[in-house]
C-alpha positions in Angstrom: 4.2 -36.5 -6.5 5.5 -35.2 -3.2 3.4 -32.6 -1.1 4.0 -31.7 2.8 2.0 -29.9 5.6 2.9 -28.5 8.4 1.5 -30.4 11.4 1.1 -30.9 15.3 0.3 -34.5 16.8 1.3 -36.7 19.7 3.0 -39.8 19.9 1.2 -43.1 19.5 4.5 -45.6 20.0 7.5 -46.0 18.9 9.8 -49.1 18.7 13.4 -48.2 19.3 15.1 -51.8 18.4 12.6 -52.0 15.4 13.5 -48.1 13.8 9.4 -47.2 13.4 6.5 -46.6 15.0 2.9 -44.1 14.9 2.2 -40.7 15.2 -1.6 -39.2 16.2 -2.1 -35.9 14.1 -4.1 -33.5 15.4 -7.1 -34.5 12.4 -6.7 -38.2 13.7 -4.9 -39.2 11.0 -2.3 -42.3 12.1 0.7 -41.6 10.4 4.0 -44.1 9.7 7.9 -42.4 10.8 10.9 -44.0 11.1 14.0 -43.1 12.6 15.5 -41.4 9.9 12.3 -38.9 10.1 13.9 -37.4 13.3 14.9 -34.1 13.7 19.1 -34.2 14.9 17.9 -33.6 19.0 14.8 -35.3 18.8 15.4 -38.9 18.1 12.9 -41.4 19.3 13.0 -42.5 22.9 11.6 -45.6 24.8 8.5 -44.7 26.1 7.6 -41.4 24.4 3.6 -42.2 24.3 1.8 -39.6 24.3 4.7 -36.6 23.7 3.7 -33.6 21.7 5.4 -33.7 18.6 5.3 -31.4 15.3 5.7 -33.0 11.9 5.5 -32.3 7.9 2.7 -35.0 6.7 4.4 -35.9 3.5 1.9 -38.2 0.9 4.1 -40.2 -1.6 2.1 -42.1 -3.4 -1.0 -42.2 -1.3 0.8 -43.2 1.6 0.7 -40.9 4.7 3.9 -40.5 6.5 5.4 -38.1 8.8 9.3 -36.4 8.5 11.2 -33.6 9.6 10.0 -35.1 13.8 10.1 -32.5 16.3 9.0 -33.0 20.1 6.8 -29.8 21.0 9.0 -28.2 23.4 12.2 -29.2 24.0 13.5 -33.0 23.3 12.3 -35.3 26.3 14.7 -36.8 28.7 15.0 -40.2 28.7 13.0 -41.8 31.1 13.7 -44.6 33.7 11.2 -47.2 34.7 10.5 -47.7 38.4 11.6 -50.3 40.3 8.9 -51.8 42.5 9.9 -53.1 45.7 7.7 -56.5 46.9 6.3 -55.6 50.5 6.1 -58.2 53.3 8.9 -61.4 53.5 9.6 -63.7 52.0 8.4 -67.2 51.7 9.9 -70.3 51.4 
């Protein structure tokens, strides 16, 4: 049997090159999603720790997952790591 509940919840990780990853729900509940869980417009980005999300928690067969993946808001832009620059010269 296949129930689902409307939920809100953050992200916990997500590995792009892998396709899966964790979302927080609000009742502390860790719950599994994969890329096909997405919403079209809110596919998983590289670092998206922490991002609001809303979710249907669907239990098939005991096992908690989360589908129909919507970032709270709009979808997130991708973000770009910062470059750190080394301070002082170099030595040889």
């Amino acid at each position: 049997m296949c129930d689902t509940v409307d939920m809100d919840g953050a992200m916990l990780w997500f590995n792009v090159e892998k396709g899966y990853g964790y979302i927080q729900s609000e009742d502390d509940e860790r719950l599994y999603v994969d890329s096909s869980s997405f919403l079209p417009g809110h596919e998983p980005k590289p670092r998206c720790k922490g991002l609001p999300v809303t979710f249907e928690r669907q239990a098939h067969d005991g096992e908690p997952r989360a589908v129909d993946v919507a970032y709270a808001g709009s979808p997130p832009e991708a973000r770009r790591a910062r470059l750190r620059h080394s301070r002082g010269g170099s030595s040889l």
